[in-house]
C-alpha positions as CSV (number, residue, x, y, z in Angstrom):
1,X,-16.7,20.4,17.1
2,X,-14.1,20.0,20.4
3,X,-15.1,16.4,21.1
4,X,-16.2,13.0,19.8
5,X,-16.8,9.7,21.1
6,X,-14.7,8.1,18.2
7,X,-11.9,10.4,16.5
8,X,-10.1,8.8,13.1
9,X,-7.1,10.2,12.1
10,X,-6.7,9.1,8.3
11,X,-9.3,8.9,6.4
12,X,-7.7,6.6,4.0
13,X,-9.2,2.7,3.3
14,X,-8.8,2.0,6.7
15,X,-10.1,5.5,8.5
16,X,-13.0,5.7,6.5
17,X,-14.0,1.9,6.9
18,X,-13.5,1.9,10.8
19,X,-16.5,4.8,10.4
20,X,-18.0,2.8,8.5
21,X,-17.8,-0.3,10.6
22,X,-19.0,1.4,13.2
23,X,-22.3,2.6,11.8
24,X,-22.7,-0.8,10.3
25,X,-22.3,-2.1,14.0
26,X,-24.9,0.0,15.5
27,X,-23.0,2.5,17.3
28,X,-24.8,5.8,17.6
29,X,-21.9,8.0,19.4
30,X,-20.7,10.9,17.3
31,X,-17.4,10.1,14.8
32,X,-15.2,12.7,13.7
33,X,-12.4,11.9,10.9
34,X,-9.4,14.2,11.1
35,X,-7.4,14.1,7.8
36,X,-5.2,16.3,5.9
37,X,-6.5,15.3,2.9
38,X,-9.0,18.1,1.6
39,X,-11.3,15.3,-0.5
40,X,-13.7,13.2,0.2
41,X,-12.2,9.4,1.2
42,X,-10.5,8.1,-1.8
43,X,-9.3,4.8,-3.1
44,X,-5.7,4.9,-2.8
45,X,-5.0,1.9,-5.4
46,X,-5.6,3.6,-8.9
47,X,-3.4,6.8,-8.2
48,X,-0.6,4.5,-9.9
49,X,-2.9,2.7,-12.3
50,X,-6.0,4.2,-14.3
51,X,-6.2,7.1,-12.2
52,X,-2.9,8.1,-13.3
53,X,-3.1,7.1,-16.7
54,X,-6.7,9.2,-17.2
55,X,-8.6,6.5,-17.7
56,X,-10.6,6.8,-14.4
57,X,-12.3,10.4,-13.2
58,X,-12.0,11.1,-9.0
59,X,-15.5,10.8,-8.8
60,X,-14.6,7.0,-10.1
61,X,-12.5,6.4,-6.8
62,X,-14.4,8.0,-4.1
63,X,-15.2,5.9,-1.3
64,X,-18.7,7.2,-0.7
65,X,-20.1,10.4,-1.7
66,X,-20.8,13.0,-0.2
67,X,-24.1,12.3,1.3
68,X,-23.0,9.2,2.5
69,X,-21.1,10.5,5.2
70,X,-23.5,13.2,6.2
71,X,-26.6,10.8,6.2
72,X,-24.4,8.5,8.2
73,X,-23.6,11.4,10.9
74,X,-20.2,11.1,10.1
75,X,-18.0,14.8,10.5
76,X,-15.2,14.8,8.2
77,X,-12.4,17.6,9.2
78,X,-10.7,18.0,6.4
79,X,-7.3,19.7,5.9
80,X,-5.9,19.1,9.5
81,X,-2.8,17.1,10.2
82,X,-2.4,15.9,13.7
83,X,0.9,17.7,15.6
84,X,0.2,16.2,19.3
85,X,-1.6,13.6,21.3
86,X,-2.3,14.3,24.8
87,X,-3.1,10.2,25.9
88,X,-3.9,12.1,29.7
89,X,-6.5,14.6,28.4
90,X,-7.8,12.3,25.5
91,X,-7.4,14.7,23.0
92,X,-5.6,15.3,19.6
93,X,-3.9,19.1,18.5
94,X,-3.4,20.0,15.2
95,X,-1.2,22.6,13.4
96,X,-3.6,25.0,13.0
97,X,-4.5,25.6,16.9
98,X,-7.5,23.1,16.7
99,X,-8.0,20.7,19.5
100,X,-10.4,18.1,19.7
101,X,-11.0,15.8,22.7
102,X,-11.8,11.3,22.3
103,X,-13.3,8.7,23.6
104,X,-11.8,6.4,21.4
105,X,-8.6,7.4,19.1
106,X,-8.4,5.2,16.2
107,X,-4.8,5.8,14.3
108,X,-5.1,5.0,10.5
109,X,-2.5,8.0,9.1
110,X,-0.9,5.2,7.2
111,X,2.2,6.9,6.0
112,X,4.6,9.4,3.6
113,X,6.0,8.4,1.0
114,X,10.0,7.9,1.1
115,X,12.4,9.6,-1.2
116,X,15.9,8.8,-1.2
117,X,18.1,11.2,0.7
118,X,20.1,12.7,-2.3
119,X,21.0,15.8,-3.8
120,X,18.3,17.3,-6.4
121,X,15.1,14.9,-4.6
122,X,13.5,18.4,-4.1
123,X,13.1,19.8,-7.3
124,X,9.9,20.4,-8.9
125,X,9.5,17.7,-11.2
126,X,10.3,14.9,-8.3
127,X,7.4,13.2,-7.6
128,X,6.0,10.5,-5.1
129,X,2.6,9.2,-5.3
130,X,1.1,8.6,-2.6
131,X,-1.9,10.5,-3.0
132,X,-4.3,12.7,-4.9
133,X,-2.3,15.6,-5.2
134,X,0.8,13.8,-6.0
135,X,-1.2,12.1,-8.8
136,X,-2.1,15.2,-10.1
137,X,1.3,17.0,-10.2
138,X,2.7,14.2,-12.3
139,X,-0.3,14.0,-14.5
140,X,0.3,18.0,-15.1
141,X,3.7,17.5,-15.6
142,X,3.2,14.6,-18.1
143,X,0.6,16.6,-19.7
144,X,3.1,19.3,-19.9
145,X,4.8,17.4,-22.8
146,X,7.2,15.4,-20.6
147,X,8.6,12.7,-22.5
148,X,11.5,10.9,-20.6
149,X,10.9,9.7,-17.1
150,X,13.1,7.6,-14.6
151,X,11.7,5.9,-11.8
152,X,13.6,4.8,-8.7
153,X,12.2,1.6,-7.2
154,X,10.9,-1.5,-9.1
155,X,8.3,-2.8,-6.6
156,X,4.9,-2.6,-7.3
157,X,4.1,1.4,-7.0
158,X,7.2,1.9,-9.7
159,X,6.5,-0.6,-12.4
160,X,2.4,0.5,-12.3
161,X,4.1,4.1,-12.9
162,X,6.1,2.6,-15.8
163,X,3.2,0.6,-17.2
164,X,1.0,3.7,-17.3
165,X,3.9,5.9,-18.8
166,X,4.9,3.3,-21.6
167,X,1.1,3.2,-22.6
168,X,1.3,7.5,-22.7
169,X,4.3,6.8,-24.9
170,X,6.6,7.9,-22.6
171,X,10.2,6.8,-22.3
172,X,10.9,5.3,-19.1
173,X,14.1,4.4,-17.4
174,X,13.5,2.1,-13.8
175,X,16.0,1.8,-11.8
176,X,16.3,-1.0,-8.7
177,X,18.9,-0.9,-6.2
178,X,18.8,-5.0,-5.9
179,X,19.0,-7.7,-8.4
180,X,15.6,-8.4,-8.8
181,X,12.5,-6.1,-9.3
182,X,9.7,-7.0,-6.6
183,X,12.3,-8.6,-4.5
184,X,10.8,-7.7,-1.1
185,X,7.7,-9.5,-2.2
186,X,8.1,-12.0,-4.0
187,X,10.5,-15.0,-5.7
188,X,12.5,-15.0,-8.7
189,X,10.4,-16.6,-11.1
190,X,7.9,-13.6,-10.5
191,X,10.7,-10.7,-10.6
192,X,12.0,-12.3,-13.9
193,X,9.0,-12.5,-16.0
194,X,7.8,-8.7,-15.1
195,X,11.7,-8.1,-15.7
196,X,11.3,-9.5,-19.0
197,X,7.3,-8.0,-19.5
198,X,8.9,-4.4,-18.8
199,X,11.4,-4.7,-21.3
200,X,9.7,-6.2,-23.9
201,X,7.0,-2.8,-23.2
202,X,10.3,-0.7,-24.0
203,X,11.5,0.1,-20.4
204,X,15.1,0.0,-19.8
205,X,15.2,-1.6,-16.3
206,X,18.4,-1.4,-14.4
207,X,19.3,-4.0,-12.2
208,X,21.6,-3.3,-9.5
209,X,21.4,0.4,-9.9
210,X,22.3,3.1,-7.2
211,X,21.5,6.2,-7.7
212,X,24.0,9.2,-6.5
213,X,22.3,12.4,-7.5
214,X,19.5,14.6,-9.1
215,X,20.9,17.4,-11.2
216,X,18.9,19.8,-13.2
217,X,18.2,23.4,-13.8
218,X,16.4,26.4,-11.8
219,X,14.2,24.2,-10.3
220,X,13.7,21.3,-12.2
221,X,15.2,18.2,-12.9
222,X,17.5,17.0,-16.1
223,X,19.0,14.0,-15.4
224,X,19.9,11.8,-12.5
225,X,23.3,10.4,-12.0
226,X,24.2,6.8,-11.2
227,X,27.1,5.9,-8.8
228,X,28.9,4.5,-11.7
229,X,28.7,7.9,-13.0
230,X,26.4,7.7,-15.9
231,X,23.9,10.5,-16.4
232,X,20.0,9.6,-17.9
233,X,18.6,12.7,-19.0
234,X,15.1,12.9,-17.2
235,X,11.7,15.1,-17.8
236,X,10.1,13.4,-14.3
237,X,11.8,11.4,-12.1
238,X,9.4,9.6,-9.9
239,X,10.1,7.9,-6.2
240,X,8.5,4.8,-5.7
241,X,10.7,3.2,-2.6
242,X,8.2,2.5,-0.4
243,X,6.9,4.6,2.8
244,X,7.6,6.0,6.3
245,X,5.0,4.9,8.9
246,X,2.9,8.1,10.0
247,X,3.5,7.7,13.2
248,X,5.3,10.6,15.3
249,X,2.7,11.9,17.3
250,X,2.1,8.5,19.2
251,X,5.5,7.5,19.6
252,X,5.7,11.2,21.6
253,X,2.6,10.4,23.2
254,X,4.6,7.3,24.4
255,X,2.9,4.5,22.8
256,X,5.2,1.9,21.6
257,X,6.6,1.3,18.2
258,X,9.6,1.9,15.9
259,X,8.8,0.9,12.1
260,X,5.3,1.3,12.9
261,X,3.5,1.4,16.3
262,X,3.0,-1.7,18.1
263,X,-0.4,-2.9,18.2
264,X,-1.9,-6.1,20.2
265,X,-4.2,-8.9,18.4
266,X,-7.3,-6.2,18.8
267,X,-5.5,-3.5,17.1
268,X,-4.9,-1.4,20.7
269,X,-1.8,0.4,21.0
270,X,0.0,0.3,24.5
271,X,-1.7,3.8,25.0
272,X,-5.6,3.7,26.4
273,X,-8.3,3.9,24.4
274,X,-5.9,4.4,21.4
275,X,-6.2,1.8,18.4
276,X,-4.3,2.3,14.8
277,X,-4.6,0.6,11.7
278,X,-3.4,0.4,9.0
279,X,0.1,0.7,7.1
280,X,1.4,1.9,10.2
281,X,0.6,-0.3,12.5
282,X,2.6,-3.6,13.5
283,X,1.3,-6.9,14.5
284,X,2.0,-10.2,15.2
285,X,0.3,-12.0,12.2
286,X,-0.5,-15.0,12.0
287,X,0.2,-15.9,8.1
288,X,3.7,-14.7,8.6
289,X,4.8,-17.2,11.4
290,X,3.9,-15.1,14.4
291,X,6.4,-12.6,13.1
292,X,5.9,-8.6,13.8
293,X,5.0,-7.1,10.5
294,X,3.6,-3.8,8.8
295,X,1.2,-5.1,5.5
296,X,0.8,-2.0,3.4
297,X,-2.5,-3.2,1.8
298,X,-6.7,-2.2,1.3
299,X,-7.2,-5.6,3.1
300,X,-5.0,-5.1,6.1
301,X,-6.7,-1.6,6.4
302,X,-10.1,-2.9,6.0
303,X,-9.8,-5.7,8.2
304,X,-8.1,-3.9,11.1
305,X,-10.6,-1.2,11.0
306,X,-13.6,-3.8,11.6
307,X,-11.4,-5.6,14.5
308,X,-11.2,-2.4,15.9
309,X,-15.1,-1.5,15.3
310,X,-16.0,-4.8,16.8
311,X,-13.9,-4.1,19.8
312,X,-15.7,-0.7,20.3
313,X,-18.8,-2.0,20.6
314,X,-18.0,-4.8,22.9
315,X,-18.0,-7.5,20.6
316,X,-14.0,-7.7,20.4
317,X,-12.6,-10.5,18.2
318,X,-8.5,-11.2,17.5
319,X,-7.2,-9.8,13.8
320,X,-7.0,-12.8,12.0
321,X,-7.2,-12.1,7.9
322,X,-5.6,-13.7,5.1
323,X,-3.4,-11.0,3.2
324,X,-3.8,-10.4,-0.4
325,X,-3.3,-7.7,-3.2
326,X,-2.8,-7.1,-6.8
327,X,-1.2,-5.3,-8.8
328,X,-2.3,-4.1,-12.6
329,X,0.6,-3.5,-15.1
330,X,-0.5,-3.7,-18.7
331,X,-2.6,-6.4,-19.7
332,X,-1.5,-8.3,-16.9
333,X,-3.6,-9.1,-13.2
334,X,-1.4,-10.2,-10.6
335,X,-3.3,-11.5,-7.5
336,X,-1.4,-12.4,-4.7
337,X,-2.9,-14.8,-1.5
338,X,-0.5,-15.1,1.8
339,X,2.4,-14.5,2.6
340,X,5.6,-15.3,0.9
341,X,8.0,-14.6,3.6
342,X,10.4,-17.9,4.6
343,X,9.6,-19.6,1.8
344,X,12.3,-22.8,0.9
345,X,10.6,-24.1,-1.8
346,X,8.6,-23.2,-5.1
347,X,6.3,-24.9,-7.8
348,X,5.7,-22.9,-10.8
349,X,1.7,-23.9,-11.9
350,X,1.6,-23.4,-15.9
351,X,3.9,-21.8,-18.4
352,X,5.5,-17.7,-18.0
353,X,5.6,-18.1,-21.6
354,X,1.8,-18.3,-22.0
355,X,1.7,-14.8,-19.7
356,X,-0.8,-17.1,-17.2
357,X,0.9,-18.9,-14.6
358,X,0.9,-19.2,-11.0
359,X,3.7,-19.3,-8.3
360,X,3.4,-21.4,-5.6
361,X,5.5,-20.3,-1.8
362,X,6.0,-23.4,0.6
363,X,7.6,-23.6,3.6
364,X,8.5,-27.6,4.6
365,X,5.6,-28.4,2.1
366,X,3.1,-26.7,3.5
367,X,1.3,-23.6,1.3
368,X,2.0,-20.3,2.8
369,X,1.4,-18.4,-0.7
370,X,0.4,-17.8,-4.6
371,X,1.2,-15.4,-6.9
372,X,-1.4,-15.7,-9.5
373,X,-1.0,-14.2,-12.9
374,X,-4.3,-14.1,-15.5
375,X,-5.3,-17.2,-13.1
376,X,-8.4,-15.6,-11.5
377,X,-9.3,-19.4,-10.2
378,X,-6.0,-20.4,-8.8
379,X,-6.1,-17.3,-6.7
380,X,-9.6,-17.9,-5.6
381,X,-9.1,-21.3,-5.0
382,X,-6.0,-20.8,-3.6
383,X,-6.8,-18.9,-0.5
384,X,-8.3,-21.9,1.2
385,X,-4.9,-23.7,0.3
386,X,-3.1,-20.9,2.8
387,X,-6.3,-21.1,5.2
388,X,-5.7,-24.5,5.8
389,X,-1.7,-24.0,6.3
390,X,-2.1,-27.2,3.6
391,X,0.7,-29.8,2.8
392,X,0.7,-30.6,-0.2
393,X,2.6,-32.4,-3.1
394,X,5.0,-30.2,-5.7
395,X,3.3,-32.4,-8.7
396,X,0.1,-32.4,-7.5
397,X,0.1,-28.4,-6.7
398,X,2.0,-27.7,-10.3
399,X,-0.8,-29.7,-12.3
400,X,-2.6,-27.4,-14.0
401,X,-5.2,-29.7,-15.0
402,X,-6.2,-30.4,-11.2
403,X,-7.9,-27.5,-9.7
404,X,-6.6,-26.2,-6.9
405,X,-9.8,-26.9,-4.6
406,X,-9.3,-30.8,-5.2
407,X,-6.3,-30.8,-2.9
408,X,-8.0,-29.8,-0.1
């Protein structure tokens, strides 16, 4: 195959939905999905939560199988990562001398996962998960008879890890660089009671923790060193610090960007016929102020890939989506509406004690968020709260007898 009217690059949540989409939508041009994955589209979610912990087969977390994509006329080139874009030509250039020429380029590589630049973040036993493959080295390494584990980065891909690894009986250090686990994403009332959840499981969370160097032996870790100088011996040490836009070939190709490539309210980057999606692509978004963000989330990739869908088959509408996620750690569902960021104000809804609570983010009264824990209704309810940009009052939002909905 040298050309297709659609190309995907990715064929994460958001590459394999924008085929999807497009099918969906009635468009019968060919689609071609360029990844370097060598499966069939996953979901990305579980790799830190049952799929890790075993509870969950691959065939569990594929997006469609097989058939689906060949009843659906969908080619999926697996095992190529992109290397050049020529915008002029309309066509893409991979490693491996294969070229294939676009009508449409839709950009949804989403990212690599960061490791800390630090002596030892090589070795063998050093793991990221990001995706399949990752997965399954640390599951062969746990497998293996590791029993010790320290994880750098308590945001939400480090504490599933630790979750999962306390339930395998493993010993698990975490170390975050701030004062606060989840501080990026949410408010103190939320990073203290996982703090507290984490160590009650057994995990030794350190606060305020920098981390200097990986030592080991041959090629494997031992221990990691802290700046302070203290050494925590280590079978696996995982990275879980976040990720680095996938974005090189564009930027070359001269579309714009910088953390992430710049895309308008339809998802287009400044380059023709070149959309992207994703993690990796930045927006102006609405529940965030009109501020330029990234949202590394299934929704956001979703969502963006039927915007972009839409706008290939001439029915273009503006990105417009509420954000949400969750996160699984133990017996605990966290389900998170909106956006937190530039909150001045917070009302706690029921009792951390009782392990079901919700966290409500306002910004001069108005609801721009929820962090709902084992409150399935509050989150549901909830949305229409950060729809509506509501104002509301603190006593009437922390009432737990009130649901939500009456507010409105």
């Amino acid at each position: 195959m040298n050309h297709a009217d659609v190309v995907i690059v990715g064929s994460g949540h958001g590459g394999a939905q924008a085929a999807i989409a497009l099918r969906q939508k009635g468009f019968a041009g060919s689609i071609a999905v360029l990844t370097r994955d060598k499966e069939l589209p996953y979901e990305r979610p579980p790799l830190s939560k049952d799929y890790l912990a075993g509870e969950k087969p691959f065939e569990k977390i594929q997006l469609r199988p097989e058939k689906f994509w060949a009843d659906k006329e969908i080619t999926l080139l697996s095992g190529r990562t992109v290397t050049l874009i020529d915008a002029a030509a309309k066509q893409v250039e991979c490693g491996d001398d294969y070229a294939i020429g676009y009508g449409s380029l839709i950009w949804a590589a989403g990212g690599n996962a960061r490791r800390l630049p630090c002596p030892g973040a090589d070795f063998r036993n050093v793991h990221t998960i990001r995706g399949r493959a990752d997965t399954d080295r640390l599951r062969a390494d746990i497998e293996g008879g590791a029993k010790r584990a320290v994880i750098v980065g308590g945001g939400y891909i480090g504490l599933e890890a630790a979750a999962v690894m306390r339930k395998l009986d493993i010993e698990v250090t975490v170390l975050e660089a701030q004062d606060r686990v989840l501080a990026r994403v949410a408010g103190p009332d939320l990073s203290d009671f996982y703090a507290a959840e984490h160590r009650a499981h057994g995990v030794d969370l350190r606060l305020n923790a920098q981390l200097e160097a990986i030592l080991g032996e041959g090629d494997r870790a031992t221990a990691v060193k802290l700046a302070d100088g203290e050494e925590i011996p280590a079978d696996i040490v995982v990275f879980g610090v976040g990720i680095v836009p996938s974005i090189g070939p564009l930027i070359a190709a001269g579309a714009a960007g910088s953390n992430g490539v710049d895309v308008d309210d339809f998802c287009r980057t400044s380059l023709e016929d070149v959309y992207a999606i994703g993690d990796c692509a930045a927006h102006a978004n609405d529940f965030a102020g009109g501020a330029v963000i990234r949202l590394e989330s299934v929704q956001n990739a979703n969502d963006m890939a039927n915007v972009v869908a839409a706008a290939i088959c001439g029915d273009a509408k503006p990105y417009h989506a509420v954000p949400w996620f969750w996160s699984n750690q133990y017996d605990l569902r966290l389900q998170t509406v909106g956006l937190s960021l530039g909150y001045d104000a917070t009302v706690l809804r029921g009792d951390p004690a009782e392990r079901s609570f919700t966290v409500v983010y306002l910004r001069e009264g108005r609801v721009l968020a929820l962090d709902c824990v084992n409150r399935t209704k509050d989150y549901a309810q909830g949305r229409k709260l950060v729809e509506a940009g509501l104002v509301a009052a603190p006593e009437d939002l922390a009432d737990i007898e009130r649901p939500l909905k009456e507010l409105l």
